[in-house]
C-alpha positions as CSV (number, residue, x, y, z in Angstrom):
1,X,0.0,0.0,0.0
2,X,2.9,2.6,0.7
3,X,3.8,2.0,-2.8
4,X,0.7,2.7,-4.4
5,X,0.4,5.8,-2.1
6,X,3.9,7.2,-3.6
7,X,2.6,6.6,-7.2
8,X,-0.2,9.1,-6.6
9,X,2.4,11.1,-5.1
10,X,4.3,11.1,-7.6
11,X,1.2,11.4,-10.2
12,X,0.8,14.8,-8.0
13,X,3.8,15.7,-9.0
14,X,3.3,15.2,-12.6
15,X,0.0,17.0,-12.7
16,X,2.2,20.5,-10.9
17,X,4.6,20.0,-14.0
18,X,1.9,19.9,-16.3
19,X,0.9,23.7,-15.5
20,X,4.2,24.8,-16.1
21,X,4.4,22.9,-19.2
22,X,4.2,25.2,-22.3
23,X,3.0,24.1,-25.3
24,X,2.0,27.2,-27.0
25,X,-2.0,25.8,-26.7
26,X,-4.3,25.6,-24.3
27,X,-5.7,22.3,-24.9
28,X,-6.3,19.3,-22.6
29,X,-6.3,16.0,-24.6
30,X,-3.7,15.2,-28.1
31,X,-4.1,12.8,-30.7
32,X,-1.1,10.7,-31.4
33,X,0.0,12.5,-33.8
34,X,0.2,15.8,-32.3
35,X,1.8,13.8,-29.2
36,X,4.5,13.3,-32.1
37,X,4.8,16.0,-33.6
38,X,4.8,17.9,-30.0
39,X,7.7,15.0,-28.8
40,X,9.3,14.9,-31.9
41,X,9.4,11.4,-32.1
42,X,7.9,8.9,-34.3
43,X,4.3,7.9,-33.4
44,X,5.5,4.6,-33.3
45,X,8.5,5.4,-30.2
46,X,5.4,6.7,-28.4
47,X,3.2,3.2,-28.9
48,X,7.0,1.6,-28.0
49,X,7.0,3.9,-25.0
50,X,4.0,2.4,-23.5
51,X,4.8,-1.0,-23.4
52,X,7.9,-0.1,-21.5
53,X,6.8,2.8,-19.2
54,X,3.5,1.7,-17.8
55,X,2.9,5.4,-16.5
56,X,2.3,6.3,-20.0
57,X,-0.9,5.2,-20.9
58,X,-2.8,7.1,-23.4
59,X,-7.3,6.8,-23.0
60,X,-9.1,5.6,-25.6
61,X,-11.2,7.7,-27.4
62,X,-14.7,6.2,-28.4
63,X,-13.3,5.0,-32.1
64,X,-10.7,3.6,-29.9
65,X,-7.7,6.2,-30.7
66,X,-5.1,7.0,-28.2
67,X,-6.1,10.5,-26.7
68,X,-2.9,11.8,-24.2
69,X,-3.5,14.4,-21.8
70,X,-1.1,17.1,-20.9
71,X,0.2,15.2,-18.4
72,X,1.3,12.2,-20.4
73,X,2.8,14.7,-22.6
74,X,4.8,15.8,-19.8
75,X,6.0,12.5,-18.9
76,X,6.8,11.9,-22.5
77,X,9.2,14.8,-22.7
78,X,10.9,13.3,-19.4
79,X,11.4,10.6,-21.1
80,X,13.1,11.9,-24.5
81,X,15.0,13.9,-22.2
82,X,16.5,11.3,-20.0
83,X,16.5,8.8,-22.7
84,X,18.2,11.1,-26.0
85,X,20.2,13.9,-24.1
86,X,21.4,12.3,-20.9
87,X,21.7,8.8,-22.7
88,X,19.8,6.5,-20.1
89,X,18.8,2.7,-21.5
90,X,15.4,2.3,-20.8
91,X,16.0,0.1,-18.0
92,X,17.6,3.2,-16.5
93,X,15.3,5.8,-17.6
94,X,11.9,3.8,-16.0
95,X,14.3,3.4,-12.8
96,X,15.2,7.1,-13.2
97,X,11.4,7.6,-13.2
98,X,10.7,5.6,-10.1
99,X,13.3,6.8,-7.7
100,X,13.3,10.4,-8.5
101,X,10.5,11.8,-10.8
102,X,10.4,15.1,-9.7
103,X,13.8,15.4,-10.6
104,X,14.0,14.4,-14.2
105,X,13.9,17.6,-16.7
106,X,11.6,17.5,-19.3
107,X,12.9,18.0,-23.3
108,X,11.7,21.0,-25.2
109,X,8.7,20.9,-27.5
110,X,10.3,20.0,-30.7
111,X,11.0,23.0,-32.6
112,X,9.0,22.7,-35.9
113,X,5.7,22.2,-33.4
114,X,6.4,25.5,-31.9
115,X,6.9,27.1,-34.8
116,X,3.5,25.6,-36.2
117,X,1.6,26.9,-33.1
118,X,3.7,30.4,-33.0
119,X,2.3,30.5,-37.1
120,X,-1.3,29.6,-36.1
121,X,-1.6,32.8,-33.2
122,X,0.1,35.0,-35.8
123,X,-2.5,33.7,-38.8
124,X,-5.6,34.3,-36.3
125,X,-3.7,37.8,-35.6
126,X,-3.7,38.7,-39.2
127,X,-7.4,37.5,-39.7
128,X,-8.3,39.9,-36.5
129,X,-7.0,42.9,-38.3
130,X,-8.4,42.1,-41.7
131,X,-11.9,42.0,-39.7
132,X,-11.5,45.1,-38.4
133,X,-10.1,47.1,-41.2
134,X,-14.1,47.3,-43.3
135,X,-12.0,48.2,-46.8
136,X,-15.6,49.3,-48.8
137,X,-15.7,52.3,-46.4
138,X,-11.9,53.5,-46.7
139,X,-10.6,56.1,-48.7
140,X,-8.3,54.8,-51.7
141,X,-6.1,57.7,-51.6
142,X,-5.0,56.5,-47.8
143,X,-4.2,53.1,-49.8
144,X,-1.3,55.1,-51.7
145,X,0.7,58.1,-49.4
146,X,2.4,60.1,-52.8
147,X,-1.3,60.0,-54.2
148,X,-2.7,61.9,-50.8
149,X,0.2,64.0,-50.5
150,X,-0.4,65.0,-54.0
151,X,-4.4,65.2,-53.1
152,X,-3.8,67.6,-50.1
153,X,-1.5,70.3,-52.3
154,X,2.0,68.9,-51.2
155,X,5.0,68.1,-48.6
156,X,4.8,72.0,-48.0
157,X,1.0,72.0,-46.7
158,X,1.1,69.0,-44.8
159,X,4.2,70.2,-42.8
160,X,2.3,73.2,-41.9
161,X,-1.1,71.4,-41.2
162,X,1.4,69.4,-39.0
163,X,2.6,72.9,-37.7
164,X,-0.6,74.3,-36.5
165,X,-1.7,70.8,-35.2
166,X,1.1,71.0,-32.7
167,X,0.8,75.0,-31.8
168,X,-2.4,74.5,-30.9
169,X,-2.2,71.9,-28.4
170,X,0.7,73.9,-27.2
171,X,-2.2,77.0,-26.6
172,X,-4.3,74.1,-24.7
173,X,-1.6,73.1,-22.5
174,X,-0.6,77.0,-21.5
C-alpha cells in the first residue's frame, strides 16, 4: 500500500509540472500524432514507450484512438530527455522515473511544433485585423501616401497642417 500511495504522489507531482508545461495551446487531450509531432518522435517510439513505461498510458477515445492528456505529454518529454540527451537505457530511464520523478527535466517541445503553433496565433492575428479594417468604407487615396500627398497640395501643406496641429495643443496646454 505505501507504494501505491507514492505513485499518486508522484502522479501529483506530474500533474504540478503539467501547469508549467508550455506548449503554445491551451488544450487538454492530443491525438497521437500531435503527441509526435509535440515530442518529436515517431508515433511509433510513443506506442514503443508504453509497453515499456507503464505510467504512459494514453485513454481511448470512443473510435478507440489514443487521446494523451497534458500530463502524459509531460512524462513523454521526461522521457526523450533522460533517454536522447542524458543517454539512459530504458532500464535506466523507467528506474530514473521511479526513484526520482520530480527530478528528471523535461525535453523541449520540438522546434517545428512551436513554430507551427507560434504560425497559427500569428494567422488568427492577421485575420483579427483584416476583420477590423471594413475596406468598402476607406478612402483609396490613404491606400497610396504620394497620391494623398499629392491630393492635399503637397510636402509643404502638410508640414504646416502638421505645424498648427502642434501649436495648438501647445495653446491648450498654456
Amino acid at each position: 500500500m505505501a507504494k501505491r500511495s507514492t505513485s499518486s504522489r508522484s502522479r501529483g507531482a506530474a500533474v504540478e509540472d503539467v501547469s508549467e508545461l508550455d506548449l503554445g495551446s491551451d488544450k487538454l487531450y492530443f491525438k497521437i500524432g500531435e503527441v509526435a509531432e509535440i515530442v518529436g518522435v515517431p508515433p511509433y517510439v510513443l506506442r514503443y514507450w508504453e509497453t515499456e513505461f507503464k505510467a504512459v498510458k494514453p485513454q481511448k477515445s470512443r473510435t478507440q484512438h489514443r487521446v494523451y492528456r497534458r500530463r502524459d505529454v509531460a512524462l513523454l518529454l521526461k522521457i526523450k530527455h533522460l533517454l536522447y540527451a542524458q543517454k539512459f537505457t530504458i532500464a535506466g530511464a523507467r528506474q530514473q522515473l521511479k526513484e526520482a520523478p520530480e527530478a528528471c527535466l523535461p525535453a523541449q517541445p520540438s522546434g517545428v511544433y512551436l513554430a507551427r503553433q507560434s504560425l497559427s496565433r500569428l494567422r488568427a492575428m492577421v485575420d483579427e485585423a483584416k476583420s477590423l479594417a471594413d475596406v468598402e468604407h476607406r478612402d483609396p487615396i490613404a491606400a497610396d501616401p504620394a497620391q494623398f500627398v499629392a491630393e492635399v497640395g503637397g510636402a509643404q501643406v502638410l508640414f504646416a497642417q502638421r505645424q498648427s496641429e502642434i501649436a495648438r495643443r501647445e495653446q491648450r496646454k498654456a
